[in-house]
VEXLUM-424611 format. One record per residue (C-alpha): residue in one letter; x, y, z. Coordinates in nm, 2 decimals. Each point is the difference from the previous one (the first is absolute). Example, Ala and Ser with C-alpha at 12.3 -4.5 7.8 and 13.67 -1.06 7.14 Angstrom:
# residues 2
pt residuo->a; x->1.23; y->-0.45; z->0.78
pt residuo->s; x->0.14; y->0.34; z->-0.07
This chain:
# residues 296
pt residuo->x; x->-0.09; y->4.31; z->25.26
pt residuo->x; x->0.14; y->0.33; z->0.15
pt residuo->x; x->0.16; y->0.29; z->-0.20
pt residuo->x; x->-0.03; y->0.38; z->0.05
pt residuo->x; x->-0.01; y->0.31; z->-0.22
pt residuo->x; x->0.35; y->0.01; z->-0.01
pt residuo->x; x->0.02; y->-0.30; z->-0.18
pt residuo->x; x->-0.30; y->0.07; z->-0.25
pt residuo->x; x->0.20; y->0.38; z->-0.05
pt residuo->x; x->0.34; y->-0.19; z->-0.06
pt residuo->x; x->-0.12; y->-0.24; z->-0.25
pt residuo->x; x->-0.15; y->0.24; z->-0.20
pt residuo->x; x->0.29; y->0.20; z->-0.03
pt residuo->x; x->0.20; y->-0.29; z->-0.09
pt residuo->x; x->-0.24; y->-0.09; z->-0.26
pt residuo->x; x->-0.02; y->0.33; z->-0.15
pt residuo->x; x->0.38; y->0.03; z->0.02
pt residuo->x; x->0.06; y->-0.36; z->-0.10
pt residuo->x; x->0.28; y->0.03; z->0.25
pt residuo->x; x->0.04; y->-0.13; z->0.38
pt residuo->x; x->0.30; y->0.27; z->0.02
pt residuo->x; x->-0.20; y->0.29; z->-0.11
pt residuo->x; x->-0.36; y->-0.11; z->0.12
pt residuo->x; x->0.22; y->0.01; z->0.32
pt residuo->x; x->0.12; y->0.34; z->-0.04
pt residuo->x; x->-0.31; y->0.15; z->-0.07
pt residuo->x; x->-0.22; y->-0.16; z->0.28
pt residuo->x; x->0.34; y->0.11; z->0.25
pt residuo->x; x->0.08; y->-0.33; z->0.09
pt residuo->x; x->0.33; y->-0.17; z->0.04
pt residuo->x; x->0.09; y->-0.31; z->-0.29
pt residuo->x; x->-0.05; y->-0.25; z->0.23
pt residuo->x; x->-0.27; y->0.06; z->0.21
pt residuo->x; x->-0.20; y->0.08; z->-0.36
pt residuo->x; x->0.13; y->-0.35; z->-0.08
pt residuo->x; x->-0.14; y->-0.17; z->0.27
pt residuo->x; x->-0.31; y->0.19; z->-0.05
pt residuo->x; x->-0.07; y->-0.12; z->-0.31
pt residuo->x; x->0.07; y->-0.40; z->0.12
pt residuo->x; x->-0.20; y->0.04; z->0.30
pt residuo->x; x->-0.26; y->0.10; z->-0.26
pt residuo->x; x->0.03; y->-0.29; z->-0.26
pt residuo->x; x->0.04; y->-0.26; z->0.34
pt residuo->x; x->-0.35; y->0.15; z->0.15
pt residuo->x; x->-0.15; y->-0.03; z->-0.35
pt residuo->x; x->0.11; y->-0.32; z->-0.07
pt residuo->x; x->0.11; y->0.14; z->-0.32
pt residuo->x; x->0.29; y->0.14; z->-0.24
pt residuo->x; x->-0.08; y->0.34; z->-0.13
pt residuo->x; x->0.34; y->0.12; z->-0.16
pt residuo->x; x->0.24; y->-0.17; z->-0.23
pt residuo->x; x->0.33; y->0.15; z->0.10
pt residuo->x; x->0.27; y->0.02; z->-0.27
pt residuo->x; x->0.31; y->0.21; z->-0.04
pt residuo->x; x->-0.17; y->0.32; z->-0.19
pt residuo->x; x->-0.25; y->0.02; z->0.27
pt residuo->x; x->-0.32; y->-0.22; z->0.12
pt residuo->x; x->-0.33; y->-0.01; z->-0.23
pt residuo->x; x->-0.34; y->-0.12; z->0.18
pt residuo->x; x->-0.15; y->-0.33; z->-0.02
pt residuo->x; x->-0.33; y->-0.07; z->-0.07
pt residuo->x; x->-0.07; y->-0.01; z->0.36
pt residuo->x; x->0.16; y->0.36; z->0.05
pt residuo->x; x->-0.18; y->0.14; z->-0.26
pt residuo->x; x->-0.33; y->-0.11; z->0.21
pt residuo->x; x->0.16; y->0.16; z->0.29
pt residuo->x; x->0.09; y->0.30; z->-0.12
pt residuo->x; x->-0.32; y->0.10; z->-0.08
pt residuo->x; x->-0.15; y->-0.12; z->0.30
pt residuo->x; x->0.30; y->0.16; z->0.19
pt residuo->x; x->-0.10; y->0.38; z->-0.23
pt residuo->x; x->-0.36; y->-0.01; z->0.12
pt residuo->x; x->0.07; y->-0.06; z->0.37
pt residuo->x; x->0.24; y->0.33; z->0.01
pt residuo->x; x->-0.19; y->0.18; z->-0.17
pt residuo->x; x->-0.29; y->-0.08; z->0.19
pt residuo->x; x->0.21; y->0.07; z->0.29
pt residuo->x; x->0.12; y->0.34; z->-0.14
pt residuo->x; x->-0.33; y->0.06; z->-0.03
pt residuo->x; x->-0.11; y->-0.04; z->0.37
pt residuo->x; x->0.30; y->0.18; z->0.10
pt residuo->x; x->-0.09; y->0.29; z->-0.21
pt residuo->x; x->-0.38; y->0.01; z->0.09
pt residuo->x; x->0.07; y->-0.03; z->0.37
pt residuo->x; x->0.31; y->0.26; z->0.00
pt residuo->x; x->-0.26; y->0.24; z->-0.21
pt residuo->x; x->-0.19; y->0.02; z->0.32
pt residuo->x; x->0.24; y->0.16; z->0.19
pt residuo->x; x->0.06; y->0.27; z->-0.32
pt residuo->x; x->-0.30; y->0.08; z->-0.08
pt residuo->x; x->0.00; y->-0.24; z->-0.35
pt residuo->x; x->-0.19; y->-0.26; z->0.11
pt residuo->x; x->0.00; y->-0.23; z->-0.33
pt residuo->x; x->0.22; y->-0.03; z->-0.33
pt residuo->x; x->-0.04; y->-0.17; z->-0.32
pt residuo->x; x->0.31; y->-0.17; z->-0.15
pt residuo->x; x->-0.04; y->0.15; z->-0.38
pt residuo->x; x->0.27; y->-0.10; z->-0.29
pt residuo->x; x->-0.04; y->0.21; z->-0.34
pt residuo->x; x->0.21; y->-0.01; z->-0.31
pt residuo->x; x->0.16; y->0.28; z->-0.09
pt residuo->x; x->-0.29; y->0.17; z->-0.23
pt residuo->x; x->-0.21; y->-0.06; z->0.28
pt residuo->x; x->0.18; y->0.24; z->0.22
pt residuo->x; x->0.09; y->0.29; z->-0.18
pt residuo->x; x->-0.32; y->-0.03; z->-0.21
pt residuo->x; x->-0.32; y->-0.16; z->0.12
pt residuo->x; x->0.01; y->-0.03; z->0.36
pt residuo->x; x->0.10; y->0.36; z->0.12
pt residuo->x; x->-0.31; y->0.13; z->0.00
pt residuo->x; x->-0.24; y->-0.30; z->0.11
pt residuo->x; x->0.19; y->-0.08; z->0.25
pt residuo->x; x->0.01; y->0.41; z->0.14
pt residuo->x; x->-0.35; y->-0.03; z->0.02
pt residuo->x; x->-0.01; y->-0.33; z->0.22
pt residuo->x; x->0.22; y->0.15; z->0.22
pt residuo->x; x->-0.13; y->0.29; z->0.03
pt residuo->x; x->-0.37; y->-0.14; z->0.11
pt residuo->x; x->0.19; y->-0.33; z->0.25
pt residuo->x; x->0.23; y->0.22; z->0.22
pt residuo->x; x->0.04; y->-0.35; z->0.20
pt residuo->x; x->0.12; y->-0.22; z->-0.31
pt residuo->x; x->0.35; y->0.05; z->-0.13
pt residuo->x; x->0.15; y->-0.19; z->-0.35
pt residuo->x; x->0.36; y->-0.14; z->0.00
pt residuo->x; x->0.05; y->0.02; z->-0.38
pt residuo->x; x->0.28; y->-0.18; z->-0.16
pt residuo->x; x->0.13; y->0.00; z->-0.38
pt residuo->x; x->-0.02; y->-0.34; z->-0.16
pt residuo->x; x->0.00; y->-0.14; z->-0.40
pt residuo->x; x->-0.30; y->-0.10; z->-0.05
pt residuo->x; x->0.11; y->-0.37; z->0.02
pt residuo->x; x->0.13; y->-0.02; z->0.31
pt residuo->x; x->-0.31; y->0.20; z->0.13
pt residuo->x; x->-0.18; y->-0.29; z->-0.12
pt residuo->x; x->0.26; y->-0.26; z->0.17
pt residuo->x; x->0.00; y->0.22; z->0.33
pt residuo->x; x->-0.43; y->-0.02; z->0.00
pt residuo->x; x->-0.03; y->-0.38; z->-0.08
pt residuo->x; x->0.24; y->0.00; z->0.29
pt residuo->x; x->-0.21; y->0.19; z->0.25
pt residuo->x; x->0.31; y->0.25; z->0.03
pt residuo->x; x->-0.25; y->0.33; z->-0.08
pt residuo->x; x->-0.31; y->0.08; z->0.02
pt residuo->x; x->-0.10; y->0.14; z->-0.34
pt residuo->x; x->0.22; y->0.08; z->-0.27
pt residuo->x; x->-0.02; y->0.21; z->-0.35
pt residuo->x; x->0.11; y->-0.19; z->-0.26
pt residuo->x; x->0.00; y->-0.02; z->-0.41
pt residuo->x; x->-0.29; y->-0.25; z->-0.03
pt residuo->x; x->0.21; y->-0.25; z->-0.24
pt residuo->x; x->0.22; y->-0.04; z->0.25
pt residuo->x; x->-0.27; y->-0.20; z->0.25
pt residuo->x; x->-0.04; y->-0.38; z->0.04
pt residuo->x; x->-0.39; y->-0.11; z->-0.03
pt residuo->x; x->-0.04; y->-0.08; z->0.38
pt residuo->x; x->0.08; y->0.39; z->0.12
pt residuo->x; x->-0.31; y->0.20; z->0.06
pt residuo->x; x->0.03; y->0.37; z->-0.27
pt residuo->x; x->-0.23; y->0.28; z->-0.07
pt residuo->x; x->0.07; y->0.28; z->-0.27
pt residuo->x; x->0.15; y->0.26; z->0.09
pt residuo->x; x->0.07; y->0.21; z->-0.28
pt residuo->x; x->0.19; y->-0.08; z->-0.37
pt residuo->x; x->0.28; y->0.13; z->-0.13
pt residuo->x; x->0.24; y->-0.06; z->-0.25
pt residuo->x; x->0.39; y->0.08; z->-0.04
pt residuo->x; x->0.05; y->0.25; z->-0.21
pt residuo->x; x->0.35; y->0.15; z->-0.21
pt residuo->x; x->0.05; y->0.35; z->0.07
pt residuo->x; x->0.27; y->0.22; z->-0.20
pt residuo->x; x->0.07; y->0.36; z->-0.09
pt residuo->x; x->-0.22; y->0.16; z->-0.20
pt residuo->x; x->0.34; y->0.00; z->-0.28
pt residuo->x; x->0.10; y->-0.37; z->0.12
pt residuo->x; x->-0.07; y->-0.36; z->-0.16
pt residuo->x; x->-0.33; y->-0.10; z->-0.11
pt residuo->x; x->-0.14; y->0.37; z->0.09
pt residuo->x; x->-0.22; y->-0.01; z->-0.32
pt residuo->x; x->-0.10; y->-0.35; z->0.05
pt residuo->x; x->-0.33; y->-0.15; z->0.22
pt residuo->x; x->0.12; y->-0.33; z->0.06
pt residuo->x; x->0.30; y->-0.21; z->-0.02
pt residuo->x; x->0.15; y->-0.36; z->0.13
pt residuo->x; x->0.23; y->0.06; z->0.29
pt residuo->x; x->0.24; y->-0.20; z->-0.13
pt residuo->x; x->0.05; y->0.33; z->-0.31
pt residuo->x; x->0.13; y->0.24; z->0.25
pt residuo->x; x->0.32; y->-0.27; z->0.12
pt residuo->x; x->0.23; y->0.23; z->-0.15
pt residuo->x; x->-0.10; y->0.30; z->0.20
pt residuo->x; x->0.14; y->0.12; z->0.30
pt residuo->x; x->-0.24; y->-0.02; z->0.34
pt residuo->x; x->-0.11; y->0.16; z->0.30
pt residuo->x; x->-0.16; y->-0.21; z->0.24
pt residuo->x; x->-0.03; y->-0.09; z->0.37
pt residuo->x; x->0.26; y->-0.12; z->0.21
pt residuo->x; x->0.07; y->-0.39; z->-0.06
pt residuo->x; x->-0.14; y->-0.11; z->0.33
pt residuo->x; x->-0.34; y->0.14; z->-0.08
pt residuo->x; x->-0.25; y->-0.24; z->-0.07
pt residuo->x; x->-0.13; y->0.14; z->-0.32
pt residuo->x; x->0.31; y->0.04; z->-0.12
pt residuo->x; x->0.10; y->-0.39; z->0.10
pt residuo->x; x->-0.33; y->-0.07; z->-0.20
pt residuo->x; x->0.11; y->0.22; z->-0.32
pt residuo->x; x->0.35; y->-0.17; z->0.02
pt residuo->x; x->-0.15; y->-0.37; z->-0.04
pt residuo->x; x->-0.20; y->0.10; z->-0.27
pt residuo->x; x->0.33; y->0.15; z->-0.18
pt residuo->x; x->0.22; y->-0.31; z->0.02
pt residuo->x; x->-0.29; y->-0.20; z->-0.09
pt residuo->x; x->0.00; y->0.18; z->-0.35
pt residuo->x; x->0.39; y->0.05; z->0.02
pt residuo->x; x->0.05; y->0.32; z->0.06
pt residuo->x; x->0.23; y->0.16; z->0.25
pt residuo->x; x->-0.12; y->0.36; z->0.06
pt residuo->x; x->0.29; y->0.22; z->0.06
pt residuo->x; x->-0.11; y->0.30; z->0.27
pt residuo->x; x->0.13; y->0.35; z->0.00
pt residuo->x; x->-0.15; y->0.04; z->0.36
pt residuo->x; x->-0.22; y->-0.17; z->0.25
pt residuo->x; x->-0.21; y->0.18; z->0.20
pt residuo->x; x->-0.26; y->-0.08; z->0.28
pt residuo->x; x->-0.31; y->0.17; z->-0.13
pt residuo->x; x->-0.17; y->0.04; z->-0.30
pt residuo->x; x->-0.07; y->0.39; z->0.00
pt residuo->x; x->0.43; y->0.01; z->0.00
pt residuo->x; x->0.01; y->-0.28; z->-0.26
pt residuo->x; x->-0.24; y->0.24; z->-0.22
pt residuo->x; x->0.19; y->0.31; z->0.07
pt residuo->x; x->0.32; y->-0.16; z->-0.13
pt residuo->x; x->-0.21; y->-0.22; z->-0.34
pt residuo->x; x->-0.09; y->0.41; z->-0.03
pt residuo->x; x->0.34; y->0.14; z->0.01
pt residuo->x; x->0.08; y->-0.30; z->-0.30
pt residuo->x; x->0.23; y->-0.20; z->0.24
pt residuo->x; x->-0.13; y->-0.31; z->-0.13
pt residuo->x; x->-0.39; y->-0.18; z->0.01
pt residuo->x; x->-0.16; y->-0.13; z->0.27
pt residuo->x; x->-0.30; y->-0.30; z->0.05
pt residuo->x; x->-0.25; y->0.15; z->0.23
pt residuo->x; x->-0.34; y->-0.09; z->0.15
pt residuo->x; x->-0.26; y->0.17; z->-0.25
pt residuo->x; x->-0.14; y->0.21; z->0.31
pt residuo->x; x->0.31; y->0.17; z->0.07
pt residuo->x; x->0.08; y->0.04; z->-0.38
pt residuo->x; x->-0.31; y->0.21; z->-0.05
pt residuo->x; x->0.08; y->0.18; z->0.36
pt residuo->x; x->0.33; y->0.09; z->-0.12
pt residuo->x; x->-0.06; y->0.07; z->-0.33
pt residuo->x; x->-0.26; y->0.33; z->0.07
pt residuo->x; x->0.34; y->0.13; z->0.16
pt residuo->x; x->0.28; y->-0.11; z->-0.22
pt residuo->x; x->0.05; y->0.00; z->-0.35
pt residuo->x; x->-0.03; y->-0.35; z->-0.04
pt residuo->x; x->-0.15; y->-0.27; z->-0.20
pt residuo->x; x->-0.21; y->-0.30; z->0.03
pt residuo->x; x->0.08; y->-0.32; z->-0.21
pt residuo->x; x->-0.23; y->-0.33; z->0.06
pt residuo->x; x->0.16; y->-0.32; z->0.06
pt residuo->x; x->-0.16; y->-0.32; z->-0.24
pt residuo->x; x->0.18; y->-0.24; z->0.26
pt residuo->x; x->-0.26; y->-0.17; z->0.21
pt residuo->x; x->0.17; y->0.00; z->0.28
pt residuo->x; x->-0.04; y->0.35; z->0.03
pt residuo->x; x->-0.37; y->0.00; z->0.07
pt residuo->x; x->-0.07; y->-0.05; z->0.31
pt residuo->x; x->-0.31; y->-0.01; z->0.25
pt residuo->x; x->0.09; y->0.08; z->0.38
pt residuo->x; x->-0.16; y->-0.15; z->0.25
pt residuo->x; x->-0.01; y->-0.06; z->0.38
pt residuo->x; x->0.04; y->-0.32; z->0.15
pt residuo->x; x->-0.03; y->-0.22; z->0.30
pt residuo->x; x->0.03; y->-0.39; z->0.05
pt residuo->x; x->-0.40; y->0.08; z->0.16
pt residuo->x; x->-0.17; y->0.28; z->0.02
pt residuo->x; x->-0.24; y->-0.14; z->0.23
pt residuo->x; x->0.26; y->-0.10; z->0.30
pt residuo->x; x->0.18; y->0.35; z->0.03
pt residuo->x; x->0.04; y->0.18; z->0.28
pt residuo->x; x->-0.31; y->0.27; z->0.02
pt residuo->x; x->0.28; y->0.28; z->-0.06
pt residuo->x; x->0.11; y->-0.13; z->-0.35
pt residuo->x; x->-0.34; y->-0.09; z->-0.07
pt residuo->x; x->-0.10; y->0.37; z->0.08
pt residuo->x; x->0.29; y->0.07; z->-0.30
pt residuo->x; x->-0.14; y->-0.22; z->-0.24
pt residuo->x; x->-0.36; y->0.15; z->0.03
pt residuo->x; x->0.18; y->0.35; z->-0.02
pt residuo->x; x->0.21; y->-0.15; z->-0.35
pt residuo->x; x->-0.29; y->-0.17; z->-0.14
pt residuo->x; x->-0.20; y->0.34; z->0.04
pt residuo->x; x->0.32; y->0.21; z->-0.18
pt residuo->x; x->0.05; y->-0.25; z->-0.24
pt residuo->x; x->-0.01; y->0.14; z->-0.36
């Protein structure tokens, strides 16, 4: 059985394009040598791994096995690349870290300042994820650790509280519901938003939560940051659903107020996770001792 890293890259492109064209494209090969890449593949495994139809291919039960093999060996393999290539920079070791979007411009800032600043030799690729696929990308052994909205975690993945926090509706202090302590998101439909940009991960999260009650939001703006979303909920440009933390940040600055949300969904504990905490590398377990130590 003999196949390179080539072949591992291409095939999860394909599958994560659900194309042989553009899985081609992106790994820079030529149609058919990405072709026969992917038959030398199934004829060495003894197996079929795509279904090929006219919009596209979709994996077999087989490719699904080996695409998450074929995730943990790159990574791994980014990995040793980037632990070997920190030698000659100075970095000698880096933790592959995937955070939701409250994670980033909220919790993590500061923690992760202070790890830093005590392990000059450790460095932390962080990457913006929903909080499901952080989940997908750990059971796969494509990250290290990840921050993630605990209801969002199979059973089998490894979690430790973080902190809690709940999404909160902001408005101006003369908007909607200004008078009111807590309402059911689905009362402000009718009310024109400010949120984050649509590729955000909290904002993909807010969006399934909408079309699950019906609603379709209609935005006056969409912004990348929740101190701008604020200033603009301020200025009475619309309402905004925010992380409680940066509502009560924001709010001893702007003219704003604070309305609780009754939807469940809105609650939410953060955690951090790993498929084991026990078999990291020592640098990410140095980072979970330095989390587990900040953790509120």
């Amino acid at each position: 059985m003999r196949f390179d890293l080539v072949d591992l890259q291409l095939f999860i492109a394909v599958a994560d394009q659900r194309s042989i064209t553009r899985g081609a494209e992106r790994s820079h090969l030529a149609l058919a040598s990405a072709s026969a890449r992917i038959k030398g593949l199934e004829d060495a495994l003894g197996v079929t791994l795509l279904k090929r139809g006219r919009r596209g291919v979709e994996l077999t039960a087989a490719g699904e096995s080996l695409l998450d093999h074929a995730r943990l060996v790159i990574h791994q393999v980014e990995a040793m690349r980037g632990d070997l290539a920190g030698y000659a920079s100075g970095v000698r070791a880096s933790v592959h870290f995937l955070a939701n979007t409250s994670g980033l411009s909220e919790h993590l800032p500061k923690a992760l300042a202070g790890f830093l600043h005590e392990h000059r030799d450790v460095a932390i690729d962080i990457e913006e994820r929903e909080s499901t696929d952080i989940a997908a990308a750990i059971t796969a052994g494509a990250a290290d650790l990840g921050f993630a909205a605990e209801h969002a975690l199979p059973d089998h993945i490894e979690r430790f509280v973080f902190s809690e926090d709940r999404l909160t509706l902001v408005t101006s202090r003369r908007g909607p519901f200004a008078g009111r302590r807590q309402i059911d998101f689905q009362e402000a439909g009718d009310c024109d938003f400010v949120g984050l940009t649509s590729a955000t991960a909290l904002q993909v999260h807010i969006s399934k939560h909408a079309a699950r009650l019906g609603m379709r939001p209609h935005f006056r703006a969409r912004l990348r940051d929740f101190d701008a979303i604020c200033q603009m909920v301020a200025a009475d440009v619309g309402v905004a659903l925010v992380p409680e933390s940066a509502a009560r940040r924001c709010a001893k600055l702007m003219p704003l107020a604070m309305v609780r949300l009754r939807d469940t969904w809105a609650n939410r504990r953060l955690v951090i996770c790993a498929r084991s905490f026990k078999t990291l590398p020592r640098p990410a377990k140095m980072l979970v001792e330095h989390l587990r130590a900040a953790a509120v």
